[in-house]
Residue, then its C-alpha position, 0 to 999 in steps of 0.5 A: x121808311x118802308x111802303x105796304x102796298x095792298x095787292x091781294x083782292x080779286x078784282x072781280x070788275x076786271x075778270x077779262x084780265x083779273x080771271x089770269x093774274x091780280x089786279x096790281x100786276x094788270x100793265x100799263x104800257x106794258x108795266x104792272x100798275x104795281x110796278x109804276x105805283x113803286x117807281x113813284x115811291x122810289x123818286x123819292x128814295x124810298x124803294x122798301x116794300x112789303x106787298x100784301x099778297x092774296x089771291x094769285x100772289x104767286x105771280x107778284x112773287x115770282x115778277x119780283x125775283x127777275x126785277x132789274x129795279x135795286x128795291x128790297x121787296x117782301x112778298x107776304x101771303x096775307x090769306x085768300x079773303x083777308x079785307x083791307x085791314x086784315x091784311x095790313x094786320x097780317x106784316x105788323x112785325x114788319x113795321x111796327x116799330x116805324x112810321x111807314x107808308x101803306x097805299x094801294x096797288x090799283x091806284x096811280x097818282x102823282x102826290x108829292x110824297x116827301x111833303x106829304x110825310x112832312x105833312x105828316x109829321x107835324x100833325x102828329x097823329x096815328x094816320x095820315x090820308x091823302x085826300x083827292x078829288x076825283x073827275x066827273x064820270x062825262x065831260x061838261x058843257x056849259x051851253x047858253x041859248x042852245x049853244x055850247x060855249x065850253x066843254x071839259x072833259x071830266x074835270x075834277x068835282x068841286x068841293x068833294x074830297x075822296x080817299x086817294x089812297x096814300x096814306x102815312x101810318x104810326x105803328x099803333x095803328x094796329x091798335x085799331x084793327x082787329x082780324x083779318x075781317x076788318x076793313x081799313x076804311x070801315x071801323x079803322x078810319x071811322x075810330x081815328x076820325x072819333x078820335x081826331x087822330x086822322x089827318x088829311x093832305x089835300x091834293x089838287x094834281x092827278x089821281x085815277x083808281x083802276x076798277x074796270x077795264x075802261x080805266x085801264x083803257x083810260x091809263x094806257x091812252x094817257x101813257x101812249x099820248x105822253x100824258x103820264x102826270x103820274x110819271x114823275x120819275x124822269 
């Protein structure tokens, strides 16, 4: 099974770090995210990649060609201002005879990937979205009388559920997409979900997106303190 993983936008909300090299090869603990989002596909044996490359996608080429990792990676140049969907379109001779994985190259999480294929698989639809639940912005207290009786620092929004980012897909996804100027999460998923032809796997564990500098700053604190939950793989 193959993974595509989008790595082509700007990263416009991270100039200090994205005016040099792209998003996905910004590091935490000294890694590209990109490279952390791989080792978590490669625990559990899936370790083919296409990586949908766009603006400064020489610099995630030229990484892969010294990477010690036994991965098969496949560098596409899926253009400079493709949208999502654009981009996915762009490696359809890549995968289009098999059910493969496609995910973003900005977002960590620790999804249980066998069950969500396996989850996958017996719904039997086109597509498949893991479904998270994302942190309040600030910490919460919960005060009585003026007093503070308990805090908790961004802990996850109750009853709201985003789109995490992983996703298993059937080849006539494409089907759905029309050019480089169409966004996945815009007419795609709009279609699939008209059709009742897009599932979701609920997960519970961590999941954190890297937008900003500060949630960078936020990843890097959990690897230095041996928080990773996202490092599944030793």
């Amino acid at each position: 099974m193959k993974v595509v993983i989008l790595a082509g936008g700007k990263g416009t909300r991270m100039s200090e770090e994205t005016h040099l090299k792209p998003k996905p090869m910004v590091e935490i603990g000294g890694m590209p995210i990109l490279w952390h989002i791989m080792k978590n596909f490669n625990h559990y044996g899936i370790n083919d990649f296409v990586i949908c490359c766009g603006y400064k996608g020489n610099i995630i080429k030229n990484y892969f060609k010294n990477i010690e990792e036994d991965w098969n990676v496949t560098c596409v140049n899926t253009g400079l201002n493709s949208m999502t969907g654009g981009r996915l379109k762009r490696i359809k001779k890549l995968v289009e005879e098999e059910t493969f994985c496609f995910t973003y190259g900005d977002t960590l999480n620790d999804v249980k990937i066998n069950s969500l294929i396996n989850f996958h698989k017996k719904k039997s639809k086109i597509a498949t979205v893991t479904a998270c639940q994302p942190t309040e912005k600030y910490g919460i207290l919960d005060i009585k009388n003026n007093t503070v009786v308990s805090f908790k620092e961004k802990p996850p929004m109750k009853n709201i559920w985003v789109n995490g980012g992983y996703f298993i897909l059937e080849p006539n996804v494409f089907d759905y997409i029309k050019d480089d100027s169409t966004t996945w999460e815009k007419e795609p998923m709009n279609e699939l979900v008209k059709n009742k032809q897009l599932s979701a796997y609920q997960h519970r564990g961590f999941y954190q997106h890297m937008d900003t500098i500060s949630e960078k700053k936020y990843l890097n604190k959990l690897w230095e303190s041996d928080n990773a939950k996202w490092k599944i793989w030793e």
